[in-house]
RODO-2510 file (C-alpha; in nm, 4 decimals, decimal comma):
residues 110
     n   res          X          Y          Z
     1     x    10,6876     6,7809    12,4287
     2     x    10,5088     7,1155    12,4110
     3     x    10,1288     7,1305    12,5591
     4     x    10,0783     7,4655    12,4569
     5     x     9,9473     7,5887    12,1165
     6     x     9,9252     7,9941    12,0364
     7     x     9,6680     8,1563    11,8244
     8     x     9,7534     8,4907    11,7412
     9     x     9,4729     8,7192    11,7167
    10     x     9,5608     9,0317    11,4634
    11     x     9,4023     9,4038    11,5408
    12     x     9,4176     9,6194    11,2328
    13     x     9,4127     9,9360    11,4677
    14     x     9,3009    10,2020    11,1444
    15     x     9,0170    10,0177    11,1203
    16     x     8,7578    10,1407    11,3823
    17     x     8,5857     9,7890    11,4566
    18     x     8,9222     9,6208    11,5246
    19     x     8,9976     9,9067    11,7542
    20     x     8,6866     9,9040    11,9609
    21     x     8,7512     9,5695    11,9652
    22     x     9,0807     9,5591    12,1310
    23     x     8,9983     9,8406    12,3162
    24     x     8,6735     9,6836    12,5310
    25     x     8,8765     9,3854    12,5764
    26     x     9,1737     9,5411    12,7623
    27     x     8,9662     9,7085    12,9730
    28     x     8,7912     9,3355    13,1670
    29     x     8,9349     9,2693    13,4624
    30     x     9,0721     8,9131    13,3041
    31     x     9,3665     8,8283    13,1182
    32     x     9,3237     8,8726    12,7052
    33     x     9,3740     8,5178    12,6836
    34     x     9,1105     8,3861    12,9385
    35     x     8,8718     8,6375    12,8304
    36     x     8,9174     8,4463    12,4918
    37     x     8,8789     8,1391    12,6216
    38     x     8,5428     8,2220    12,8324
    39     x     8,3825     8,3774    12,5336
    40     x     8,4514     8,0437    12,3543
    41     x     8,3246     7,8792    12,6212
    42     x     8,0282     8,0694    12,6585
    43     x     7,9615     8,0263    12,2171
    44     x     8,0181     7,6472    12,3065
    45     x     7,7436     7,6326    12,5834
    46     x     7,5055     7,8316    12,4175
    47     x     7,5372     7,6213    12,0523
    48     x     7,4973     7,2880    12,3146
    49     x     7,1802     7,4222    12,4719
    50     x     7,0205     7,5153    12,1176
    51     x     7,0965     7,1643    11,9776
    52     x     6,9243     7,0368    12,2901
    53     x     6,6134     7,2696    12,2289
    54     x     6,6033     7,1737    11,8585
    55     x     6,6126     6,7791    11,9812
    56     x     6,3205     6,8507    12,2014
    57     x     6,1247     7,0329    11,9749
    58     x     6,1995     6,7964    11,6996
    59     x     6,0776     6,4913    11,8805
    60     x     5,7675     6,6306    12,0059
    61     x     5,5879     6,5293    11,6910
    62     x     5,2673     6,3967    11,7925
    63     x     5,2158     5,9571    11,7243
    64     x     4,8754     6,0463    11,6158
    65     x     4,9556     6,2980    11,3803
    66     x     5,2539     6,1627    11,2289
    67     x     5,0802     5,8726    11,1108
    68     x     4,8129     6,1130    10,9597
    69     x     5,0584     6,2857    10,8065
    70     x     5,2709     5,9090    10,6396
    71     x     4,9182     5,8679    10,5096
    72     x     4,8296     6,1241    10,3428
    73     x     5,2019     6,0915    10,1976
    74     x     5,1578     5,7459    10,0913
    75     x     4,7876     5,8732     9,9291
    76     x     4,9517     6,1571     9,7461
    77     x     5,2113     5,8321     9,6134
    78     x     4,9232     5,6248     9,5240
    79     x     4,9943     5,3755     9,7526
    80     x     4,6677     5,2932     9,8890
    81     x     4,6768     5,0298    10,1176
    82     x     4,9220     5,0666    10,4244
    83     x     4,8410     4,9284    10,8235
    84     x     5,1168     5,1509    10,9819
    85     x     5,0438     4,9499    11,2995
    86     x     5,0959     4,6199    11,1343
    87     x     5,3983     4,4033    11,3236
    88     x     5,4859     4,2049    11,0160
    89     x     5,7869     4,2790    10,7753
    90     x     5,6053     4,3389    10,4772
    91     x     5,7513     4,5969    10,2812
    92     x     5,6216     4,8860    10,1043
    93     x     5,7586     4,8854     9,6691
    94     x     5,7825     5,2029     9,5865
    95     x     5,9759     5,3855     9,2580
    96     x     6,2703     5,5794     9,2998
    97     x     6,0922     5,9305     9,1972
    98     x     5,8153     5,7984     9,5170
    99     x     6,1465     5,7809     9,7082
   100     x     6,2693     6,1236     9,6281
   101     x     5,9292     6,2549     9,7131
   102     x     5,9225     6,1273    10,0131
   103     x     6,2650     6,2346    10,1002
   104     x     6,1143     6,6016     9,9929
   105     x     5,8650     6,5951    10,2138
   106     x     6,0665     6,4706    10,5093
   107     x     6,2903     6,7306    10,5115
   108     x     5,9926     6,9813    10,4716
   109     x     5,8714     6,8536    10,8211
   110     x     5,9026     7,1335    11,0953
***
């Protein structure tokens, strides 16, 4: 069994980018290969730590404010009576275009 894959990488040397390219890589003091690899790496760790920031910035949505903002949702719906605090299961009847409205204005949040 083989545990080794190849990917090829093509330089079209007449065109200047490519060139540069190849060139500034052939000059690090690394193998082509593991230079490769550490760039990957480093794309990998970089995408990681923005997903984290956008988490943390996502979910620092004030309580408070949120529920101000489901309110004045649910007022804009004419839905006019809703205890956001309440503990019981009583659910909210809403139309489908309500639905889609909401869903517009959920993905609106920032």
């Amino acid at each position: 069994m083989n545990n080794r894959k190849s990917k090829p990488i093509p330089f079209n040397l007449s065109k200047p980018r490519d060139s540069k390219l190849l060139d500034y890589a052939e000059k690090q003091d690394i193998a082509f290969a593991s230079y490769i690899k550490n760039l990957i790496e480093q794309d990998m760790e970089k995408h990681v730590e923005q997903a984290e920031e956008n988490i943390e910035s996502k979910s620092n949505i004030d309580e408070a404010k949120l529920k101000k903002m489901i309110k004045e949702v649910l007022k804009e719906l004419s839905i006019t009576k809703v205890d956001l605090d309440a503990k019981d299961n009583k659910k909210i009847k809403i139309s489908n275009s309500q639905k889609a409205s909401i869903k517009g204005v959920l993905k609106n949040l920032k």
